[in-house]
C-alpha positions as CSV (number, residue, x, y, z in Angstrom):
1,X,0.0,0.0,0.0
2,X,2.7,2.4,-1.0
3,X,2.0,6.0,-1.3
4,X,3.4,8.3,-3.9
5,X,3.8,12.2,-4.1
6,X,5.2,14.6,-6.6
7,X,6.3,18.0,-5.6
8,X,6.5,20.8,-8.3
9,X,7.5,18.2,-10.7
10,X,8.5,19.4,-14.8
11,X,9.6,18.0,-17.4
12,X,10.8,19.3,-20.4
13,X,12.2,18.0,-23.7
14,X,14.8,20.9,-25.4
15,X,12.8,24.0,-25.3
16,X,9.5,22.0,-25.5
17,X,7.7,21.9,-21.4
18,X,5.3,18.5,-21.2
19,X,5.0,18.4,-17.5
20,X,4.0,21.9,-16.1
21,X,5.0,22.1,-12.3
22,X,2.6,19.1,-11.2
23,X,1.5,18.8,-7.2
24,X,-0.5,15.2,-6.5
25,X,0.1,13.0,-4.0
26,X,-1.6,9.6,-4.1
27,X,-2.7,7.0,-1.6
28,X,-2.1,3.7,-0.9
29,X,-4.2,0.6,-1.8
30,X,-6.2,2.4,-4.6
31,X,-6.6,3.0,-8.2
32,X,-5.7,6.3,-9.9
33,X,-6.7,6.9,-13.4
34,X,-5.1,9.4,-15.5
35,X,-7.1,10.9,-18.4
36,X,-6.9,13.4,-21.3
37,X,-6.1,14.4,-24.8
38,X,-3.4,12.8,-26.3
39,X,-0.2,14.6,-25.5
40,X,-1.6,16.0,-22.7
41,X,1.5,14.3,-20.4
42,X,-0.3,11.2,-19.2
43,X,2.2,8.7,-20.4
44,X,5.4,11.1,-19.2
45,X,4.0,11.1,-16.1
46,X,3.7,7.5,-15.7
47,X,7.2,7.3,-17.3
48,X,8.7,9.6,-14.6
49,X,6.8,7.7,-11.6
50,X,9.1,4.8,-12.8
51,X,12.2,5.9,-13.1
52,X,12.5,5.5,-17.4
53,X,12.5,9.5,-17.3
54,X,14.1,12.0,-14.6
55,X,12.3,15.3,-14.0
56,X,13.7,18.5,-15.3
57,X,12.8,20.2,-11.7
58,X,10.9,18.8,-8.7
59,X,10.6,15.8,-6.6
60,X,8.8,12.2,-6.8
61,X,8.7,10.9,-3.4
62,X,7.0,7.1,-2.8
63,X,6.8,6.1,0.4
64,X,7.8,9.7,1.9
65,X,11.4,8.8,0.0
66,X,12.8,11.1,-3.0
67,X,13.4,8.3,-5.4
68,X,14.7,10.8,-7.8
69,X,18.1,9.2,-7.9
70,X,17.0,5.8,-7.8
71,X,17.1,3.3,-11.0
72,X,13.2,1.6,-11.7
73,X,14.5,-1.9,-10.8
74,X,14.6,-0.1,-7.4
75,X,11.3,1.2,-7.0
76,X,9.5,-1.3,-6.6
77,X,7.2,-0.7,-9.8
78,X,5.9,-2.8,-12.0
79,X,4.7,-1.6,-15.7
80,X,2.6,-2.9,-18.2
81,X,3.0,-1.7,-21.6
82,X,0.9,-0.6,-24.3
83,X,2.6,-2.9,-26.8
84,X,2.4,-6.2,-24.1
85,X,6.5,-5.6,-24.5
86,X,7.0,-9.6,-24.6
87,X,10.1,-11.6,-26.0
88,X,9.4,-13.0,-28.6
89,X,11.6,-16.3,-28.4
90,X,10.3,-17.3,-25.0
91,X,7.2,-19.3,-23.5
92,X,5.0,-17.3,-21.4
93,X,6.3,-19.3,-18.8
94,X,10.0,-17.5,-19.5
95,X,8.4,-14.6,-20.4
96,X,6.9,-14.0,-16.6
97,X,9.8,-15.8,-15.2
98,X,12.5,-12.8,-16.4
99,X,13.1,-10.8,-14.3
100,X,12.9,-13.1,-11.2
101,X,15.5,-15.1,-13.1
102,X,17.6,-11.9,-13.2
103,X,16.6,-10.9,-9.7
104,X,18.6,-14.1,-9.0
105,X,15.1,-16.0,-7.2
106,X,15.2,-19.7,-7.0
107,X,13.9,-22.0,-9.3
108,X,11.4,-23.2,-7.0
109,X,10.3,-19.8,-6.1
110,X,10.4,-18.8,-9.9
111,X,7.8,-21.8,-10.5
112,X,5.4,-21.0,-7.6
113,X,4.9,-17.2,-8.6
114,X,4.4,-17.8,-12.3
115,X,2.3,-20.6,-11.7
116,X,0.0,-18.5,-9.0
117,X,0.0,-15.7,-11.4
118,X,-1.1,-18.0,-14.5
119,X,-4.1,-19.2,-12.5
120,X,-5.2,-16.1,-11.1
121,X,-5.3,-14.6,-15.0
122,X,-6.3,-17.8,-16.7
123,X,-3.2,-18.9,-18.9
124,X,-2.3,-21.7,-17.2
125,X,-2.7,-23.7,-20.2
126,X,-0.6,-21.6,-22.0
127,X,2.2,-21.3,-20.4
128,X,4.6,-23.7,-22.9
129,X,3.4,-21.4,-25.7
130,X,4.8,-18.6,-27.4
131,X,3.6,-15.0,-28.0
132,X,2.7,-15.3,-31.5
133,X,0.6,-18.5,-30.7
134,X,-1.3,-16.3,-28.6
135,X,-4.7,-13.6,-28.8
136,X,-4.6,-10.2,-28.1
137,X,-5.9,-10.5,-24.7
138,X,-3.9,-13.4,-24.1
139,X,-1.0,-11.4,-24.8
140,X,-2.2,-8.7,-23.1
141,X,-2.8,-11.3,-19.9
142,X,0.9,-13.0,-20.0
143,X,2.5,-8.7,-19.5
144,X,0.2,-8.1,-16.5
145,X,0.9,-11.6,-15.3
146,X,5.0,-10.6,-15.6
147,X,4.2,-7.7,-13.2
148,X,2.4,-9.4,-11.0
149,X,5.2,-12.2,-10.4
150,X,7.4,-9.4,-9.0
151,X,5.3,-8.4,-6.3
152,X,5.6,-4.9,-6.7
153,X,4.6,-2.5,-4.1
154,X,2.9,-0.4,-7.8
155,X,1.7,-1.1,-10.7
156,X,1.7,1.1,-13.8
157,X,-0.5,0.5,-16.4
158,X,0.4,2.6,-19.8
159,X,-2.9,2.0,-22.3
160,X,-3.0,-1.8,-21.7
161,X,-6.3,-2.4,-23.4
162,X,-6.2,0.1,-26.4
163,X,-4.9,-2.5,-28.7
164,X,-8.0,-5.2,-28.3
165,X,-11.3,-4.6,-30.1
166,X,-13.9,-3.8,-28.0
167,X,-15.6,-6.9,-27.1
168,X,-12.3,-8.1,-26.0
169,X,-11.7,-4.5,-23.6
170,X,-15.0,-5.1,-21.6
171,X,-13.9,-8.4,-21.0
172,X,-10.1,-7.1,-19.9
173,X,-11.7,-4.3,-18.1
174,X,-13.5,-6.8,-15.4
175,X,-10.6,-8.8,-15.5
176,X,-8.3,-5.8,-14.4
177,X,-11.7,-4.5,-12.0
178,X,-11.6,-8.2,-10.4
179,X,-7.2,-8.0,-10.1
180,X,-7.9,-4.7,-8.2
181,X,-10.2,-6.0,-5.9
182,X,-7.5,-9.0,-5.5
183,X,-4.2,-7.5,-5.2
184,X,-5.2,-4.5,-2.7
185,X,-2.2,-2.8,-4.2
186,X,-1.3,0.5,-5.4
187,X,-2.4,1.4,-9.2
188,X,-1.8,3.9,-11.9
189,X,-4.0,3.3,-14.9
190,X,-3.1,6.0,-17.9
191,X,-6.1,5.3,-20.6
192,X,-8.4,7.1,-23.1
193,X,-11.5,5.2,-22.5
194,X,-14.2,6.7,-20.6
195,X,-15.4,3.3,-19.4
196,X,-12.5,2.0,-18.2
197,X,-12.0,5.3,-16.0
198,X,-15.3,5.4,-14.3
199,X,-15.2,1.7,-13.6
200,X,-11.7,1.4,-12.4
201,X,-10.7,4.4,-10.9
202,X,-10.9,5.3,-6.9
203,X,-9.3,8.5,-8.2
204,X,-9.4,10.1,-11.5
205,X,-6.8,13.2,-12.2
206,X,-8.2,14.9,-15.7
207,X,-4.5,16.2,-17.8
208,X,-4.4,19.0,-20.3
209,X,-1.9,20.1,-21.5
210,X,1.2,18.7,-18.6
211,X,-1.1,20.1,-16.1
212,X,-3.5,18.6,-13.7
213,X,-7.3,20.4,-14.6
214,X,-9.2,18.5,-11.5
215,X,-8.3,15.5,-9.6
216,X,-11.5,13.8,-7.3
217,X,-13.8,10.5,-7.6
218,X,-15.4,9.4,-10.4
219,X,-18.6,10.6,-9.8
220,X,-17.3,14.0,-8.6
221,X,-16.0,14.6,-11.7
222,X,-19.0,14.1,-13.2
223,X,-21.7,16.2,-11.2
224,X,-19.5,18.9,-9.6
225,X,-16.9,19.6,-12.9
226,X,-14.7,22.7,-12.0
227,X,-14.7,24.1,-15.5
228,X,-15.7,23.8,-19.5
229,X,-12.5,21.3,-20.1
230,X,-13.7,18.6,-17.5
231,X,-17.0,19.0,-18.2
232,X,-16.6,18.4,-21.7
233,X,-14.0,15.8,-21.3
234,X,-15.8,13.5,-18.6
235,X,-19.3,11.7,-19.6
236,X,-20.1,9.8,-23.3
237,X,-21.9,11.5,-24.6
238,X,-20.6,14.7,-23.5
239,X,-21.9,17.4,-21.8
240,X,-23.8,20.1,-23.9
241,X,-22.9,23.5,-24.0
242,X,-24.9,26.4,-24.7
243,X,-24.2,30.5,-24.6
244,X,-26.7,32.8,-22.6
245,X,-26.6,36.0,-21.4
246,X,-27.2,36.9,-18.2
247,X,-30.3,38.7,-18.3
248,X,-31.2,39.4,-14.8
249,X,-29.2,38.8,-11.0
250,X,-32.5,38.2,-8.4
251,X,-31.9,37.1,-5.1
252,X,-32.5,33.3,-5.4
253,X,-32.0,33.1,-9.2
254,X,-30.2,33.7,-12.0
255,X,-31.8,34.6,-15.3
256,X,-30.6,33.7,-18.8
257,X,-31.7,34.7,-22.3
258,X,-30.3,32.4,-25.1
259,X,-29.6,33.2,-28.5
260,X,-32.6,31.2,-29.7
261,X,-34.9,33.7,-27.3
262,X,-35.7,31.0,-24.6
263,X,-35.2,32.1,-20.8
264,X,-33.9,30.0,-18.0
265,X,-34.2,30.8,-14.7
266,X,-31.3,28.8,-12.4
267,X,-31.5,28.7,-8.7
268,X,-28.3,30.8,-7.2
269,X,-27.9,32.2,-4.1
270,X,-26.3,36.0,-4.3
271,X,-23.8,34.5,-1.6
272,X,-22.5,32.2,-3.9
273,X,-22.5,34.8,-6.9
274,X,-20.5,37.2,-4.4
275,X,-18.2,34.3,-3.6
276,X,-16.7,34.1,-7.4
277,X,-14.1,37.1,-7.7
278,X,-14.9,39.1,-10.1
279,X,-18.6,39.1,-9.8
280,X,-20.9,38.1,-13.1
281,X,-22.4,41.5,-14.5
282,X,-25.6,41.9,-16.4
283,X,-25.2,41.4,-20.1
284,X,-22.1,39.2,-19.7
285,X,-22.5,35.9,-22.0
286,X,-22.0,32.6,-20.2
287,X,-22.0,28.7,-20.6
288,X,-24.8,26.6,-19.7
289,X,-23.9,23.0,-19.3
290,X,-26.5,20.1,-20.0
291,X,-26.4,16.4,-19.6
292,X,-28.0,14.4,-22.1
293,X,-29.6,12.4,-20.1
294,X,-31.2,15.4,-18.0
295,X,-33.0,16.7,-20.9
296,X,-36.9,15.7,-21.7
297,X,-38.5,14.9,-25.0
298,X,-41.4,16.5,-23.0
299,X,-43.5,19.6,-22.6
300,X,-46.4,19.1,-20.1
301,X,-44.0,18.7,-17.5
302,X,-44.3,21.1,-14.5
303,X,-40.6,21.0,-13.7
304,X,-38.8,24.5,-14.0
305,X,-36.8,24.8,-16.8
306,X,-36.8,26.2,-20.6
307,X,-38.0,24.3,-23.4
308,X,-35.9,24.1,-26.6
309,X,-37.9,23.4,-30.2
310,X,-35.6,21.9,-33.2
311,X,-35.0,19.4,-35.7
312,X,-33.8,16.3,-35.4
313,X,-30.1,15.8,-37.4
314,X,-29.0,13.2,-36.7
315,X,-30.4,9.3,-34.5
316,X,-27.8,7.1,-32.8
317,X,-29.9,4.0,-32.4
318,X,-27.7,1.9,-30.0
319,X,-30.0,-1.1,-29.0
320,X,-30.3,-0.2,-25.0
321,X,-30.7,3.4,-25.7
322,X,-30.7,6.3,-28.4
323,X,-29.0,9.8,-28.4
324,X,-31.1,12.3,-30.6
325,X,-29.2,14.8,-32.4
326,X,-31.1,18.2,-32.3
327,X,-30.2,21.4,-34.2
328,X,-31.7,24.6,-32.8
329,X,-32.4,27.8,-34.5
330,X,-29.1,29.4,-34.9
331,X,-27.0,26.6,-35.5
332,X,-26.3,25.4,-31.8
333,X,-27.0,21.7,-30.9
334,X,-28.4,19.8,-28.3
335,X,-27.4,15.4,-27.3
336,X,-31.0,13.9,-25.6
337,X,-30.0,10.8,-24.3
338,X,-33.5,9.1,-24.7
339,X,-33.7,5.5,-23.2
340,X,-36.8,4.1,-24.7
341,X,-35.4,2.8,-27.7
342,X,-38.2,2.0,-29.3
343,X,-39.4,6.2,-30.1
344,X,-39.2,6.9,-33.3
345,X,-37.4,9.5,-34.6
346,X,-37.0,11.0,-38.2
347,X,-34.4,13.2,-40.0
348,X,-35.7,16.7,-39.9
349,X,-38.9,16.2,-37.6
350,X,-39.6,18.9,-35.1
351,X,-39.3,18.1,-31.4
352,X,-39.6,20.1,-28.0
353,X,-37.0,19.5,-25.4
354,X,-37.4,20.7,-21.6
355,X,-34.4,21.8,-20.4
356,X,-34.5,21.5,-16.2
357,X,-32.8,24.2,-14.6
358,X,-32.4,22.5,-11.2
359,X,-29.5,20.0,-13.3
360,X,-27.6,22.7,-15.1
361,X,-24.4,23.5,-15.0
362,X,-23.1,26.7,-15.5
363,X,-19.2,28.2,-16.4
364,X,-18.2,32.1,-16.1
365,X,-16.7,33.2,-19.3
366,X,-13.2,32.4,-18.4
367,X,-15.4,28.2,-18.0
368,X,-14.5,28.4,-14.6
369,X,-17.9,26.5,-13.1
370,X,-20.1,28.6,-10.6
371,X,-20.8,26.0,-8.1
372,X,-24.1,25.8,-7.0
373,X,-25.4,24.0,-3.2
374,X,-28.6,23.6,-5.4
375,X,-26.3,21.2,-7.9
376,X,-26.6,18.1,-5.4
377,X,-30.3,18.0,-7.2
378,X,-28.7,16.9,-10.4
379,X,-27.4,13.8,-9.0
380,X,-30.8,12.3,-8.3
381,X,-33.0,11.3,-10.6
């Protein structure tokens, strides 16, 4: 249950900064996911953690010790690869046996951890085989089953699944879920895929551009984003985003006009308008953020909120559910994520969409997010 923490840490390549003066300590015994763009740092950062890059300035620390100096061998990390990373010329038995071999372990020893490991990730049977005789995932199965033969106090996991199709990743993904649950050991999981994070992750830290945006649970992420780039960046289908002016500041709520004419009135305490620095003004043109799935292909409801009218442009029909593409007067779109799949929906019809005010979001125009004590309403259905 090792802890790690890095202090100010940069990293730069020439002239070029990837890693912008990063502050994040993690705990023991959990699962940290890092997300973002690609070449946001992710990778770098998982790179540095191990030892296969040094920081340009700043400190990592695991285990309260500065293991700047200190080769990866003696870190006691253990990394999977994107690539699996296997030797080609060796068994899978030889392939997880490596580095205990090199590590100078007895034979016996060797045997009982490869054969542990085998039959906690299924490949057993495999183990007089080669790589190329092997599937993706079997492949992918044979490089986490290397790491775990070491007994590493953390394991680093670069983009493991991104080379199996997708059937293949949900199937990995509980495997690695079940692992977690099984190993009680530190993890850092670098990936792309939504899914994965939310699933996985105790923690998930959101990158842009070397720098950390917001760091917190899942699910925190996900109600209470800090600003446009998480918002956007966390949920599938994304968030939507539309521009309003601030029409009027009341004492319990905030009025907005949007471009299309509709009004919204969102429930905002003056205290908690005084508390960002500098104040919103009248006139000034927000961001209204909108879930798909907190938007209704309904009008008689009596719920507060503004109702949108459009045409439908474009029907994602994905068996369990269906997103509706709507384009609004003006240009500016709207994602309803509508989970009776059996409503029909045709290019180009009209529909009305209720917009509830109590689940909005809202960003100031620098998409910093105006947090709200009314948002806990949008986590409950």
């Amino acid at each position: 249950m090792s802890t790690i923490a890095l202090k100010n840490v940069t990293k730069s390549f020439r002239d070029h900064q990837i890693i912008s003066g990063i502050d994040l300590e993690l705990s023991g015994n959990a699962c940290t996911v890092l997300v973002g763009p690609s070449g946001c740092g992710k990778s770098t950062l998982l790179r540095l953690i191990c030892g296969l890059e040094e920081p340009t300035t700043g400190e990592v620390h695991i285990d309260g010790r500065c293991v700047n100096t200190l080769p990866p061998v003696e870190r006691g990390i253990a990394m999977v690869f994107q690539s699996y990373a296997l030797y080609p010329h060796m068994t899978v038995f030889d392939n997880m046996a490596f580095a205990l071999k090199i590590s100078g372990c007895s034979k016996t020893d060797i045997a009982q951890r490869v054969h542990k490991a085998a039959k906690t990730l299924n490949v057993e049977h495999l183990l007089d085989r080669k790589p190329k005789e092997l599937s993706g995932g079997q492949r992918q199965r044979v490089a986490i089953g290397r790491a775990i033969v070491r007994h590493p106090k953390i394991f680093l996991f670069d983009e493991p699944l991104s080379n199996l199709d997708a059937a293949l990743r949900v199937k990995m993904r509980h495997e690695l879920a079940r692992l977690k649950a099984e190993l009680k050991t530190t993890m850092i999981y670098v990936t792309h895929d939504q899914s994965e994070a939310m699933t996985l992750a105790d923690t998930i830290v959101v990158m842009r551009d070397g720098r950390i945006e917001q760091a917190g649970t899942p699910l925190s992420l996900y109600h209470h984003p800090e600003n446009l780039f998480v918002a956007g960046f966390i949920g599938s289908p994304t968030m939507n985003f539309l521009k309003a002016i601030v029409e009027k500041i009341q004492s319990q709520y905030l009025v907005l006009r949007f471009d299309s004419g509709e009004t919204l009135s969102i429930p905002i305490t003056r205290a908690e308008l005084s508390a960002r620095k500098p104040s919103l003004s009248l006139g000034e043109t927000i961001t209204v953020g909108i879930r798909p799935e907190d938007i209704k292909e309904e009008v008689s409801s009596t719920e507060d909120g503004a109702i949108f009218s459009g045409k439908v442009s474009l029907v994602e029909n994905l068996g369990n559910e269906t997103h509706v593409w709507v384009t609004l007067p003006g240009g500016a779109t709207l994602n309803l994520r509508q989970a009776k799949k059996d409503v029909p929906h045709a290019l180009g019809q009209e529909v009305a969409l209720l917009v509830r005010a109590a689940r909005c979001h809202i960003f100031d125009p620098q998409g910093k997010a105006i947090q709200r004590t009314q948002k806990e309403a949008a986590c409950s259905p």
